[in-house]
N, C-alpha and C positions, 0 to 999 in steps of 0.2 A: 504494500500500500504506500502509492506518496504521503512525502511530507503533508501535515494540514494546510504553511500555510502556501504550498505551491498546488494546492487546490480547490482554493476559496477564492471569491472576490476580495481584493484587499481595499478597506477605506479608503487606503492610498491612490486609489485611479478610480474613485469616483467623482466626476466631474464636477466641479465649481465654478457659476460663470456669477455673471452680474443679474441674474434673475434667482439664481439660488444653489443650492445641494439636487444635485438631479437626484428625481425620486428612484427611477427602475433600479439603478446600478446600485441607490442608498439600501434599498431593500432585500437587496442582492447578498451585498456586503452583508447583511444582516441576521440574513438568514445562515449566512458562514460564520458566524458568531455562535447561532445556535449551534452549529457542527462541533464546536471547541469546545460546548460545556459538554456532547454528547462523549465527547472524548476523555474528557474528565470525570462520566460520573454524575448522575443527577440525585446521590446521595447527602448531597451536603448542600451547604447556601448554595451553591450555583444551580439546584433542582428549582428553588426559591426564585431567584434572579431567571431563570431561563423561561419558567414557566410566565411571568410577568412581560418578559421580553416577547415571547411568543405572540400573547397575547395581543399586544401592542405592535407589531407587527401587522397580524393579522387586520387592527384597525387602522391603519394606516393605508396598509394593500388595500383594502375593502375600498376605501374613498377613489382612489388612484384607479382601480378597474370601474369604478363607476361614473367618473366623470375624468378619463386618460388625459383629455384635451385643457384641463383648465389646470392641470395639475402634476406639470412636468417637470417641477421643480416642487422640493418640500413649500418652498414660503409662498409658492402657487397655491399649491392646493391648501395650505390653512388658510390666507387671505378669501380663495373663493369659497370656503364653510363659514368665513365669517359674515357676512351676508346674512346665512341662514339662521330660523331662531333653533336647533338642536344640531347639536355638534359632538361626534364622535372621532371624529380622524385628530381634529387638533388636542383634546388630553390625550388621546393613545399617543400622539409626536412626542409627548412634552413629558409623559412616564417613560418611552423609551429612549430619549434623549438621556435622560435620568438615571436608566439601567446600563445605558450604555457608556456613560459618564461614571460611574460605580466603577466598572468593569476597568475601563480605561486607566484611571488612576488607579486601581491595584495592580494592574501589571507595569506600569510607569515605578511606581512603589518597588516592585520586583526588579526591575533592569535601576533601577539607580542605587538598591541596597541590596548586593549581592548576598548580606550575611543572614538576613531574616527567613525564616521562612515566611510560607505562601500565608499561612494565614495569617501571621503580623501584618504583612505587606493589606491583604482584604478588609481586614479591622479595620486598618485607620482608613481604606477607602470608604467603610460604610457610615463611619466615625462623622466622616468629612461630608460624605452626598448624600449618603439616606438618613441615616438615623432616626434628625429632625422632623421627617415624614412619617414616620412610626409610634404608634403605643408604645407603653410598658409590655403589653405580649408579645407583640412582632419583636419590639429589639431584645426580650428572653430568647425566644425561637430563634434570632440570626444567631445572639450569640453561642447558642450549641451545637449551630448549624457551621460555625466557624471552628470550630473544630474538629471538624470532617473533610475540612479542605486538603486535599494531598500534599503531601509534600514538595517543596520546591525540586525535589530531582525524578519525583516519580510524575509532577507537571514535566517538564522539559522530556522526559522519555516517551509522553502517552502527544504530546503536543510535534516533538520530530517523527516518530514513530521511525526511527533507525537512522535518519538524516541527520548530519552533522548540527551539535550545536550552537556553532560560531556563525557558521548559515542564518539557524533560527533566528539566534539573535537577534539578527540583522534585518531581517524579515519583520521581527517583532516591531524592533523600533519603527521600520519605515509601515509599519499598521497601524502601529499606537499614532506615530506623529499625524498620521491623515485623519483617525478618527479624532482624535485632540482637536484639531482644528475643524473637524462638519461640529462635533460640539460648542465649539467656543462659540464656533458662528449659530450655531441655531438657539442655542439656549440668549443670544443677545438679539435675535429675530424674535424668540417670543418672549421676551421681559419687554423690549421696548415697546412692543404693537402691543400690549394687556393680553395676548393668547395664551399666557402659559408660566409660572416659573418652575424653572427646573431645578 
């Protein structure tokens, strides 16, 4: 089996013009996200995180095949549901902007602290992006759930799946760095426009 990530769409080449984050190829990428947690494991926070993602996925796609044309960029298609009085696509954007923003900073956490393991690095991303979004029962549940996180070498083993890790690495970064930035930019697309904060 290839590597995972010479088998996924990477954030990295999903397009960015001056009308937005193109949706197909966001969605794309997104779905190769799911693949990473299937690889990991949907025993721990990332069954949590995935199933959320899924979700929010799904509402996003649902908008984008119902209206393709008004909606070929993300800040397309929340601007034309803003219009409407019910709206589904733009909190499904703005939860997985959210999950995906979680995700991002722990593996960023990961490549900048080689010593930690994987779920120190998770903590403080949940620490930082969700927590504040959650009860007293949901941040009990992550945090048991965070200790089911695999270990940082048995991630790198299930994540190359026999491919060099200096490769990975390198791969990682240049996914992390594209998704960092469709996040930076959409999460300041929907603070400023009132659609959303992430």
């Amino acid at each position: 089996m290839a590597p995972y990530f010479e088998t996924v769409k990477s954030f990295a080449d999903v397009p960015l013009t001056e009308q937005g984050v193109a949706t197909e190829p966001f969605l794309e990428a997104s779905d190769g996200l799911l693949q990473m947690f299937d690889l990991l494991g949907s025993g721990s926070v990332f069954g949590f995180v995935q199933s959320d993602i899924k979700g929010n996925i799904a509402g996003v796609r649902h908008r984008y095949e119902a209206e393709p044309d008004k909606s070929a960029t993300l800040e397309e298609l929340v601007l034309s549901e803003s219009a409407e009085p019910e709206k589904h696509a733009t909190p499904s954007l703005t939860r997985l902007v959210r999950g995906l923003m979680f995700t991002c900073r722990a593996l960023q956490n990961m490549q900048r602290d080689s010593q930690s393991e994987l779920n120190i690095c998770f903590k403080r991303s949940y620490d930082e992006v969700l927590r504040h979004h959650h009860n007293f029962v949901i941040r009990s549940v992550v945090s048991v759930a965070l200790h089911a996180v695999p270990r940082r070498t048995d991630f790198y083993a299930r994540i190359s799946q026999g491919g060099a890790h200096d490769k990975l690495d390198a791969e990682l970064a240049r996914w992390l760095e594209g998704l960092d930035r469709i996040v930076d930019r959409l999460r300041t697309f929907l603070a400023e426009g009132g659609h959303g904060k992430v």
